[in-house]
C-alpha positions in Angstrom: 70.5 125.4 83.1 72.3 124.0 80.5 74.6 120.6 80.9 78.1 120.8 81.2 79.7 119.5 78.0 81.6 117.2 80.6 81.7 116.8 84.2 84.5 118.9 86.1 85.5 115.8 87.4 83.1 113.3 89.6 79.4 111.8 88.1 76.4 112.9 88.5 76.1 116.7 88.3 75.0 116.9 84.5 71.4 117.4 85.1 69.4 120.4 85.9 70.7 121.1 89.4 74.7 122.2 90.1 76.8 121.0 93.1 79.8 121.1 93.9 82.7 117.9 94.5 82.2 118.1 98.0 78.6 118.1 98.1 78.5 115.4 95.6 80.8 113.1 97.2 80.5 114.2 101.3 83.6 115.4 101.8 82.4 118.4 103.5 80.9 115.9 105.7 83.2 113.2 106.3 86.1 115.6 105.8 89.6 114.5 104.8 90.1 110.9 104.6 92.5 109.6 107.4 95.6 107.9 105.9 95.6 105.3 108.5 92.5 103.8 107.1 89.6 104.9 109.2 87.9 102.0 110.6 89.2 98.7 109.8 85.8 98.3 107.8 86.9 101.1 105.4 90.2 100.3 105.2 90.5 98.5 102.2 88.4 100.6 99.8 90.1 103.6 99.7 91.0 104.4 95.9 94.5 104.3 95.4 95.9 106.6 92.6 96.9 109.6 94.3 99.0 112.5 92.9 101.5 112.3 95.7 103.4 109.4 95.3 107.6 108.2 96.2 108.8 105.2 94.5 111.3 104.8 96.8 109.0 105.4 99.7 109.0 102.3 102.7 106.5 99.6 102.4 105.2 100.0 105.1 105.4 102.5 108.1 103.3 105.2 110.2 99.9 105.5 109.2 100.4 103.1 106.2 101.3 100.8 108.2 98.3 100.7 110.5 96.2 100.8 107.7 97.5 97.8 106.2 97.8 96.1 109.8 93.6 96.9 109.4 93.5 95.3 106.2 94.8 92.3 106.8 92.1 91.7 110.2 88.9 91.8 107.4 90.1 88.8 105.8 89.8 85.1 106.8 93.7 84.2 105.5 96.8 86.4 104.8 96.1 85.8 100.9 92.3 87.1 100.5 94.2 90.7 101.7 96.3 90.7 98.4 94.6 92.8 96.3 93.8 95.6 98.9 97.4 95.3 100.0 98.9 95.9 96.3 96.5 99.0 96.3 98.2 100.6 99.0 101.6 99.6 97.5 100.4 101.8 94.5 98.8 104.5 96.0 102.4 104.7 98.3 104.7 104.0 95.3 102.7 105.1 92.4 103.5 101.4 90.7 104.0 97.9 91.4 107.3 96.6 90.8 108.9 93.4 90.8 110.5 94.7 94.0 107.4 95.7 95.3 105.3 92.0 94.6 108.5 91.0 96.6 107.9 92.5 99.3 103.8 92.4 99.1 104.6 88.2 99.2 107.0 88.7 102.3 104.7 90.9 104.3 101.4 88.6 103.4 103.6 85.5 104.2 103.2 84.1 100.0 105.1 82.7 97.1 106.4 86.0 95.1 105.4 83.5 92.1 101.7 84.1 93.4 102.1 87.8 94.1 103.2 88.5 90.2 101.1 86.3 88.8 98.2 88.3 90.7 99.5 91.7 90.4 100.6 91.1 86.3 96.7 89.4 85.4 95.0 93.0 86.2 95.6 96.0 84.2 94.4 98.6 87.3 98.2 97.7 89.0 100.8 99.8 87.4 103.9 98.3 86.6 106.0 100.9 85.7 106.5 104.7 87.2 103.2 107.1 85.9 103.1 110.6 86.0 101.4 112.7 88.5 98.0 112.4 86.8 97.5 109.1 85.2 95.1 109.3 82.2 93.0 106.3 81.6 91.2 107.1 78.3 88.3 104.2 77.3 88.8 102.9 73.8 85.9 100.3 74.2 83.1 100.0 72.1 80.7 102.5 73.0 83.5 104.7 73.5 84.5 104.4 70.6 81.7 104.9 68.0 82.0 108.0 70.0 85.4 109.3 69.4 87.2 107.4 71.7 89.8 107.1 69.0 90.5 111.3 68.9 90.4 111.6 72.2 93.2 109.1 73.1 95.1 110.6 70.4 94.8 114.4 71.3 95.4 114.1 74.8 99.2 112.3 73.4 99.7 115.0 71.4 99.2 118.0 74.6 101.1 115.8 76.7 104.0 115.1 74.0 104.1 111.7 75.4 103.4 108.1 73.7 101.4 105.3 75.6 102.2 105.1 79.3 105.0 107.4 78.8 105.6 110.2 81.3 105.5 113.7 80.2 108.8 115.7 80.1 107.4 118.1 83.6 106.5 115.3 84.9 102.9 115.6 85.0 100.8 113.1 83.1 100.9 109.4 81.4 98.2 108.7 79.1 97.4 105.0 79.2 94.4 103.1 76.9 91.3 101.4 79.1 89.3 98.9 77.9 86.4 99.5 79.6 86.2 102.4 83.1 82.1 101.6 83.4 81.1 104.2 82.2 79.2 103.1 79.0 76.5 105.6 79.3 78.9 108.7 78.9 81.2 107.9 76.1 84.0 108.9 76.0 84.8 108.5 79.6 88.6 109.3 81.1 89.1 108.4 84.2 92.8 110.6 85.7 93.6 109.3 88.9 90.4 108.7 90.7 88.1 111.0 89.1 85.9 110.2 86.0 85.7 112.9 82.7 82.4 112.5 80.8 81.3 113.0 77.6 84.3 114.0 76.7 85.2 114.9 72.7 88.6 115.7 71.4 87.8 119.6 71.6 87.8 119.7 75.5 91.4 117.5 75.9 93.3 121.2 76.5 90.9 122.6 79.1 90.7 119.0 80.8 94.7 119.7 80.8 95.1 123.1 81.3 92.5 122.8 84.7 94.9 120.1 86.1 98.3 122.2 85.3 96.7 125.2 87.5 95.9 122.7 90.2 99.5 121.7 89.9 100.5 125.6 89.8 98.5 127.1 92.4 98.6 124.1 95.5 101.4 123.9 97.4 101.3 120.4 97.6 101.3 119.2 94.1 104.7 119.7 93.1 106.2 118.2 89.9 108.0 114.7 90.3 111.2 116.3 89.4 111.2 119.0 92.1 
């Protein structure tokens, strides 16, 4: 069977075999992951760009809350829990505002001088409002002897944004990585929490046009302006 020119979303399935997401990653196993963190061991590596996301959402409360509460027991002091605890700001807010490293600060009992200066030193923390899908194309070196360059450039153009811009319905933000891992695969886009491989220019509208039918046909992706 032949490879696919990329993968449909998660690594691994290139070779001569074909499986599916859920077989790939467990998740007809394990199921839906629990919001409230699972067990306090797990609680902190959840990924954290979701499509669902409210800006103006509480940090924190219900299961959120208890997942944080989890967090914050699997560290020896309030301030080793920072990182994990700006994740789940993210994944709740979809950013990181100055408002938000506020409150991060209050809740882990620091200086919000601390907080910023953590959350503003790593590129992974938002700090402005993304789209629904957040498009992190790799521009790095073996990347980009590979096209990096075209690929960055043509998913701006179907989106009709400009770097970290949202699109008009909502949708997408297209941001430039400097390096997702994924050297062996170039180019590699990583939207949300999924990684693209091998991708070239040429497949940028399908990679698009698969997410807009996930956004058309489930219920519970709805644009941000709805």
């Amino acid at each position: 069977m032949k490879a696919p020119k990329f993968n449909p979303g998660w690594a691994g399935n290139i070779g001569e075999y074909e499986l599916t997401e859920a077989e790939i990653r467990g998740e007809d196993f394990v199921g839906e992951r629990p919001l409230e963190g699972g067990h306090p061991s797990a609680s902190a590596t959840y990924p954290y760009m979701l499509e669902t996301k409210d800006p103006k959402a509480k940090l924190f409360e219900g299961a959120y809350l208890e997942r944080f509460e989890k967090i914050v027991t699997r560290y020896p002091e309030m301030r080793a829990a920072l990182l994990p605890t700006l994740s789940l700001a993210q994944e709740v807010r979809g950013y990181v505002s100055p408002q938000t490293m506020d409150e991060v600060a209050e809740l882990l009992e620091l200086s919000s001088a601390y907080v910023r200066g953590v959350a503003t030193f790593y590129t992974m923390y938002n700090k402005s409002p993304v789209g629904k899908y957040l498009i992190q194309v790799c521009t790095n070196i073996s990347c980009n002897l590979c096209g990096a360059e075209d690929v960055l450039r043509t998913f701006l153009e179907e989106t009709g944004t400009e770097l970290g811009e949202i699109s008009g319905d909502g949708c997408f933000s297209v941001v430039e990585a400097e390096c997702l891992a994924g050297c062996g695969f170039p180019t590699c886009v990583q939207i949300n929490s999924k990684y693209f491989e091998n991708v070239i220019a040429e497949d940028v509208p399908e990679i698009l046009a698969t997410l807009r039918n996930e956004q058309s046909t489930d219920p519970r992706k709805k644009s941000l302006k709805e």
